[in-house]
Backbone as a printed PyTorch tensor [residue, N CA C, xyz], in Angstrom:
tensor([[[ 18.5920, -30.2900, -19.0600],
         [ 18.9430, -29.0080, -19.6520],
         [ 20.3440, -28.6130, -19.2150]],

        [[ 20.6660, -27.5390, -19.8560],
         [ 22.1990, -27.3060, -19.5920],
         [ 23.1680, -27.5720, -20.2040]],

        [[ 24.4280, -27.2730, -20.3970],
         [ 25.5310, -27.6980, -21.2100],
         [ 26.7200, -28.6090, -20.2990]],

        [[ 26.5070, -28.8170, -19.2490],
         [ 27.5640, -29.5160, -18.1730],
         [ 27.2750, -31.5300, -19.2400]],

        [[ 28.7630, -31.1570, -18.6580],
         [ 29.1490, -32.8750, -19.3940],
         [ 27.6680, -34.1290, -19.0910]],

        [[ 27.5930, -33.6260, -17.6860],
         [ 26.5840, -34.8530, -17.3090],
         [ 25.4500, -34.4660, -17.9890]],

        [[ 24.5160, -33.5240, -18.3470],
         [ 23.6910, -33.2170, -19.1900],
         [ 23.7480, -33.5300, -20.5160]],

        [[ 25.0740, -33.6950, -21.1050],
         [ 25.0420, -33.5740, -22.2100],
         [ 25.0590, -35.3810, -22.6410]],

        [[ 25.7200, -35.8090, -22.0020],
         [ 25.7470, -37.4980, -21.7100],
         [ 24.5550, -37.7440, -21.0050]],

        [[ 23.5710, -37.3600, -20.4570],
         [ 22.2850, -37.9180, -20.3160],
         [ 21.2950, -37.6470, -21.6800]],

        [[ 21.6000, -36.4760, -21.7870],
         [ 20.7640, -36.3560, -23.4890],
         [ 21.5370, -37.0300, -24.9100]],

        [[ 22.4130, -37.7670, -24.5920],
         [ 23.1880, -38.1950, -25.3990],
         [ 22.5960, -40.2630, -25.1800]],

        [[ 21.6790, -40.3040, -24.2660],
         [ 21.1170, -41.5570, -24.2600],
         [ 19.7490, -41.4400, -24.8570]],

        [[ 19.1040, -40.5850, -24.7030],
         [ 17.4250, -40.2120, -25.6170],
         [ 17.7720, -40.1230, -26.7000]],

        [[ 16.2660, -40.5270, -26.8780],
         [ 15.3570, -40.5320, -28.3820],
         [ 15.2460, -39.3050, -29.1320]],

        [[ 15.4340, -39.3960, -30.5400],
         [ 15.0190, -37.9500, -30.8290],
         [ 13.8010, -37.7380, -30.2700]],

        [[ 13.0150, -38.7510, -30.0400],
         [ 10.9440, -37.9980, -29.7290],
         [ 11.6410, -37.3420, -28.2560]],

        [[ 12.3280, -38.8820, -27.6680],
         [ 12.5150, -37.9170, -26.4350],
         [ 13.5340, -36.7380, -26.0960]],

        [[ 14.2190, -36.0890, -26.7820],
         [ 15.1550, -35.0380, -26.9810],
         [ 13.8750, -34.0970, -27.2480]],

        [[ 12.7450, -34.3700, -28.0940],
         [ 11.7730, -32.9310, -28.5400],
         [ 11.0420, -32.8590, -27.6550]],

        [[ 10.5670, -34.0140, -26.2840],
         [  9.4390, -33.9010, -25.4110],
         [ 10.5840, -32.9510, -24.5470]],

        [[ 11.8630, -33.2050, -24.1500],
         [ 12.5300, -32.3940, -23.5450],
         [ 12.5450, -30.9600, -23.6710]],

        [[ 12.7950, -30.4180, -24.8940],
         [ 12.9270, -29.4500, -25.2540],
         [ 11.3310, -28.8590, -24.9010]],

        [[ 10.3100, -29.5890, -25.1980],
         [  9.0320, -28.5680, -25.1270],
         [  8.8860, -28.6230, -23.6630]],

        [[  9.4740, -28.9770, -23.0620],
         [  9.2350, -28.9880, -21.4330],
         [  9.1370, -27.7110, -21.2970]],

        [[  8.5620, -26.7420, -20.4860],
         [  8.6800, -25.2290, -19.9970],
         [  9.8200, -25.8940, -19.0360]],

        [[ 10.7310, -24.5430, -18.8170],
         [ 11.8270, -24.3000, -18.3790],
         [ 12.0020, -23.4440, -17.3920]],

        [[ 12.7570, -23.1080, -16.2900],
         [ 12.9780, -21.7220, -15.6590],
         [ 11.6790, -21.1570, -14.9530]],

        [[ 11.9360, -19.9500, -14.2930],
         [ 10.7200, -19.7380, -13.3680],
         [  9.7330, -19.2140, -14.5430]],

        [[  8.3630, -18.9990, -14.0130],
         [  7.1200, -18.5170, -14.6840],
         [  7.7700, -16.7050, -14.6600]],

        [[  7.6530, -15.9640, -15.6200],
         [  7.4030, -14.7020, -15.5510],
         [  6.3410, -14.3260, -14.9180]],

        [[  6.7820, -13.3430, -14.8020],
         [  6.0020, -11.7490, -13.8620],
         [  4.7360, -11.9480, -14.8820]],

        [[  5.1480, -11.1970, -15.6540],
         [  4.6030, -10.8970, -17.2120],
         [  3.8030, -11.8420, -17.5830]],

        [[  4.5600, -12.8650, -18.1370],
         [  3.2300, -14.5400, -18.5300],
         [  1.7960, -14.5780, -17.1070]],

        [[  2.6960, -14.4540, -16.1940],
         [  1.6190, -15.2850, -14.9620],
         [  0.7630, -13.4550, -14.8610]],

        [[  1.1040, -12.3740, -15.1330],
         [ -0.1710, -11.1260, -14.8380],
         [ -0.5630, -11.1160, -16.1120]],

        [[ -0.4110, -11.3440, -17.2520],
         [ -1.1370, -11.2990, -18.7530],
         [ -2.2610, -12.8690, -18.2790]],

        [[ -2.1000, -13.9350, -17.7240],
         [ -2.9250, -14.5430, -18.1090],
         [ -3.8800, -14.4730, -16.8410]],

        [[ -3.4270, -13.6850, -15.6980],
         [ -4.2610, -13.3130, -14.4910],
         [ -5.4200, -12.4790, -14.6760]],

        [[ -4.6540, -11.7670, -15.6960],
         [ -6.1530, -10.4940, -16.5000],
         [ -7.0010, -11.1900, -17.2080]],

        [[ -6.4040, -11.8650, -18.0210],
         [ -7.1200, -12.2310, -18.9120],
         [ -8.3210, -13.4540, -18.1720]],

        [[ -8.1150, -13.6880, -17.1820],
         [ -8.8230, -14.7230, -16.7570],
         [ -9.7050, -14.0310, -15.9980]],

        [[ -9.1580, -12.7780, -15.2390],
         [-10.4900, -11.8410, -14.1670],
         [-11.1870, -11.2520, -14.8330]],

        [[-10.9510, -11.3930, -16.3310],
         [-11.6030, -10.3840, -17.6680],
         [-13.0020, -11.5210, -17.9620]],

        [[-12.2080, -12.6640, -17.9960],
         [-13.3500, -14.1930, -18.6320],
         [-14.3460, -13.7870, -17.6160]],

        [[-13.9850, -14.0050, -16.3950],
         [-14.6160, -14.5640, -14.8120],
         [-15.8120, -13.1950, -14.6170]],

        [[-15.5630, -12.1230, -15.3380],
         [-15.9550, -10.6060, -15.1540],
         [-17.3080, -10.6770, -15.8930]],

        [[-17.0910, -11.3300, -17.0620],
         [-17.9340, -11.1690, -17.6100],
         [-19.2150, -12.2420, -17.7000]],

        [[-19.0620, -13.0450, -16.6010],
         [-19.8350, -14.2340, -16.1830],
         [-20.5380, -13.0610, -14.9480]],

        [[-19.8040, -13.0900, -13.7270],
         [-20.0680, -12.1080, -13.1870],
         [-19.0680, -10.6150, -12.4300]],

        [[-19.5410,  -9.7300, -12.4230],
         [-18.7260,  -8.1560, -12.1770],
         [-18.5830,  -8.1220, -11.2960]],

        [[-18.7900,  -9.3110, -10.3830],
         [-18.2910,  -8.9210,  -8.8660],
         [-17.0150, -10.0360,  -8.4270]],

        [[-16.6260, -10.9760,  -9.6060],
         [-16.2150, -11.8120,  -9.2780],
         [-14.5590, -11.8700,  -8.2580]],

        [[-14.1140, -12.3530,  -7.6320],
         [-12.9470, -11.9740,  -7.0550],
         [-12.1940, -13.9560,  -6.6440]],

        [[-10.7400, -13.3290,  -6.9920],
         [ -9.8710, -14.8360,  -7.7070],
         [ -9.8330, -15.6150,  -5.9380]],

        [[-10.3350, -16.3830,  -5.7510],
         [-10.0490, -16.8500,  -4.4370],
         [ -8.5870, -17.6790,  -4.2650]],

        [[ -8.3010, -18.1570,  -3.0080],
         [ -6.9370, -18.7030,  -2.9490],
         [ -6.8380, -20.1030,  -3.9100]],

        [[ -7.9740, -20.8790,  -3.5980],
         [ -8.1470, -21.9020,  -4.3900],
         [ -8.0240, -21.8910,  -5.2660]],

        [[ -8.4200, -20.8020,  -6.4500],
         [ -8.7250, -21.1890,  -7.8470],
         [ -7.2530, -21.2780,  -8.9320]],

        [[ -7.7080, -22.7880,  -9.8270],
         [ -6.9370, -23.4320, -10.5510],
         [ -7.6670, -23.0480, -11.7810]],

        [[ -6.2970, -22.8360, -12.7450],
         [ -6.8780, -22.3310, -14.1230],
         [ -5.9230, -23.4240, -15.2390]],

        [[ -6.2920, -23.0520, -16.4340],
         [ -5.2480, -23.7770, -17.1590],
         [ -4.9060, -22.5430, -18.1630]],

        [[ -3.7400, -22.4610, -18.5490],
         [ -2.7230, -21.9980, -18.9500],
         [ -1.6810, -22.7010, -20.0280]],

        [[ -1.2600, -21.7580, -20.7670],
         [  0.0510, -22.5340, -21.7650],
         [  1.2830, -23.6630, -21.1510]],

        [[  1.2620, -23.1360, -19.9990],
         [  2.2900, -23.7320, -19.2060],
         [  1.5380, -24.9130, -18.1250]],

        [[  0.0790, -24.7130, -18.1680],
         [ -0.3200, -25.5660, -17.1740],
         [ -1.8430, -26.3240, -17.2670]],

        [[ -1.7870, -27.7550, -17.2740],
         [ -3.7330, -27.6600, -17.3890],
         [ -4.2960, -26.6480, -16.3210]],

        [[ -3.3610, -27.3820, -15.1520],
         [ -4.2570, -26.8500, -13.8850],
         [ -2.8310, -25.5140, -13.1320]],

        [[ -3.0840, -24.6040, -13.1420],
         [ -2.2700, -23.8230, -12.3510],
         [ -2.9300, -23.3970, -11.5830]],

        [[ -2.2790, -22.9660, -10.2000],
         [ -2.7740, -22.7870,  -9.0210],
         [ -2.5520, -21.4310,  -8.9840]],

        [[ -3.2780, -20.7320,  -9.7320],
         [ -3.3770, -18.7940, -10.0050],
         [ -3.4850, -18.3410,  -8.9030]],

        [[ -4.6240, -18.6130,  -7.9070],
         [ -4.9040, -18.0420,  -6.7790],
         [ -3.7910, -18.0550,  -5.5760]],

        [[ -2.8340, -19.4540,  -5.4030],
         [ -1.7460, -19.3670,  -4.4290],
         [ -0.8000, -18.2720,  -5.2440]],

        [[ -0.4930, -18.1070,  -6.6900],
         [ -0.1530, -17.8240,  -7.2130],
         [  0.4670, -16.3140,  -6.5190]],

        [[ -1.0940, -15.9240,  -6.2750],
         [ -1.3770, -14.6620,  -6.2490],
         [ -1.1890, -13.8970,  -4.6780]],

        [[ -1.7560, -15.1230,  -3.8930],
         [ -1.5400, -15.5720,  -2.5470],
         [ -0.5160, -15.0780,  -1.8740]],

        [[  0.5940, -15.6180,  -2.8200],
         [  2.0130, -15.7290,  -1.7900],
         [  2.9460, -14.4970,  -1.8800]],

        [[  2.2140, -13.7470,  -3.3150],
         [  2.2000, -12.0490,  -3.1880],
         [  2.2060, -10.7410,  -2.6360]],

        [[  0.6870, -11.5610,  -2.0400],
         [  0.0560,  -9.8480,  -1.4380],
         [ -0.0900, -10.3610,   0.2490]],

        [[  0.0140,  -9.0370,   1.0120],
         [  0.0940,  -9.0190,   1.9260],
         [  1.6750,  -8.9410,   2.8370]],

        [[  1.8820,  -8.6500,   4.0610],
         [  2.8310,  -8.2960,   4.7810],
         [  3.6890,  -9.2250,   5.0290]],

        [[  3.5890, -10.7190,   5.0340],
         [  4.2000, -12.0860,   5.5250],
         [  5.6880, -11.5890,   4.6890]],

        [[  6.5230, -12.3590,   5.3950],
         [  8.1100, -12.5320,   4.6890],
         [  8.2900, -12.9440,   3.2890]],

        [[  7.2620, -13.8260,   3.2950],
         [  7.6760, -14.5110,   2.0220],
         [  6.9060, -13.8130,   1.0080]],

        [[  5.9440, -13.0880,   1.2640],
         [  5.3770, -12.0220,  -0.0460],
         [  6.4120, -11.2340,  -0.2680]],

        [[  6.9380, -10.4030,   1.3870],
         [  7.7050,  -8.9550,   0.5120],
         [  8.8590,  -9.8300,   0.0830]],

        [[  9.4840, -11.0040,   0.2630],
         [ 10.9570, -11.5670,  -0.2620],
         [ 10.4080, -11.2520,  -1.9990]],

        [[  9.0790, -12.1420,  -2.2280],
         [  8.9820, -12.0150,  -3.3910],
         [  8.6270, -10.7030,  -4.3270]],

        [[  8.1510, -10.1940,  -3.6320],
         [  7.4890,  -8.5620,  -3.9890],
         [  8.6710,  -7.4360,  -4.3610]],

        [[ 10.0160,  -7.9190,  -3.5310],
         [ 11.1140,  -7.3230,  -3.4940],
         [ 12.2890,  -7.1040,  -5.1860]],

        [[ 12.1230,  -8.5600,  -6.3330],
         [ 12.1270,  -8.6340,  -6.9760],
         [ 11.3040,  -8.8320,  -7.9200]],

        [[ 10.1340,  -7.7290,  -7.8850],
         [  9.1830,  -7.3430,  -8.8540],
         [  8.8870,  -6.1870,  -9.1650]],

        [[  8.8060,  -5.5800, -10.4730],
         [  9.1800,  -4.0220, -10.9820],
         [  7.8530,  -3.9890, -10.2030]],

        [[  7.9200,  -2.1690, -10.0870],
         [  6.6400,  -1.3590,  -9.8530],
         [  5.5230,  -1.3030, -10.6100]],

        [[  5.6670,  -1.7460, -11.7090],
         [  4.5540,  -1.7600, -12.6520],
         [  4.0700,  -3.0370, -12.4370]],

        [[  4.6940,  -4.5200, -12.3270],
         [  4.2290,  -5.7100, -11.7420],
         [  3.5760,  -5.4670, -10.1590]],

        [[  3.8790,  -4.9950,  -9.4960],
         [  3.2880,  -5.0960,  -8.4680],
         [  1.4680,  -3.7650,  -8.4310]],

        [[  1.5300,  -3.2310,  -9.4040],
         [  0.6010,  -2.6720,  -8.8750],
         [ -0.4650,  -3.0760,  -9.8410]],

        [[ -0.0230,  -4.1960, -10.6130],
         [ -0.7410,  -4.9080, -11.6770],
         [ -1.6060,  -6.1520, -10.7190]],

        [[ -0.5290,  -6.8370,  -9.9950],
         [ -0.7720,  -7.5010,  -8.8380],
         [ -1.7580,  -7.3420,  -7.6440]],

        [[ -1.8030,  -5.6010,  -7.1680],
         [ -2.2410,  -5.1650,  -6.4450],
         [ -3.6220,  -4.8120,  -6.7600]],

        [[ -3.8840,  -4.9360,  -8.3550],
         [ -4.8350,  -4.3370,  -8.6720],
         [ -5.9220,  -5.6800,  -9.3550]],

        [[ -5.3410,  -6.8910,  -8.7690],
         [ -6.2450,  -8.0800,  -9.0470],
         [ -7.2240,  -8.0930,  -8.1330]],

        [[ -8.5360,  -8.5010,  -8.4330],
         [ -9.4670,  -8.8110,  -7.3580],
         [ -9.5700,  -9.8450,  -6.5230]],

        [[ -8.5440,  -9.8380,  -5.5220],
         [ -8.3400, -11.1950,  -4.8010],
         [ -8.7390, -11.4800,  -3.7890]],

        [[ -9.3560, -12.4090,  -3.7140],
         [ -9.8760, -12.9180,  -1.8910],
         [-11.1040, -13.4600,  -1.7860]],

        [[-11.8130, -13.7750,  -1.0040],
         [-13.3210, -14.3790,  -1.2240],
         [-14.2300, -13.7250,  -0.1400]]])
């Protein structure tokens, strides 16, 4: 990806198939947004199996972007006081985080 010479001369050796498997590659970090729309939607599935259900660290889901995504580290590396939550917590609107806050997480 990218427009730098060496990018453009490495995609300048592929296939068209392989120029389109490129292109459908997901790209760039996961959104806020993508990764809490499909977090609901999955504590919504899991809810209605059972109402008490809560996303443990383990649990792998599949997603547009993923067979298996690891939702629960996902969610993990979020919440709570450690450095590396608030680093990440730090660049996430207020409305993401209390979307976050308001997942049923833990076992």
């Amino acid at each position: 990806r990218g427009d730098g010479k060496n990018a453009q001369t490495l995609r300048a050796r592929l296939t068209a198939a392989q120029l389109k498997s490129l292109e459908a590659l997901p790209y760039g970090s996961l959104s806020a947004e993508d990764a809490l729309a499909a977090l609901e939607a999955e504590v919504a599935r899991q809810r209605e199996q059972d109402p008490n259900w809560r996303m443990p660290q383990s649990h792998v889901m599949a997603t547009a972007w993923s067979p298996a995504w690891k939702a629960g580290s996902w969610v993990s590396i979020r919440r709570g006081d450690r450095k590396q939550a608030q680093a990440i917590r730090a660049n996430m609107t207020a409305a993401h985080l209390e979307r976050v806050d308001a997942l049923p997480y833990g076992e």
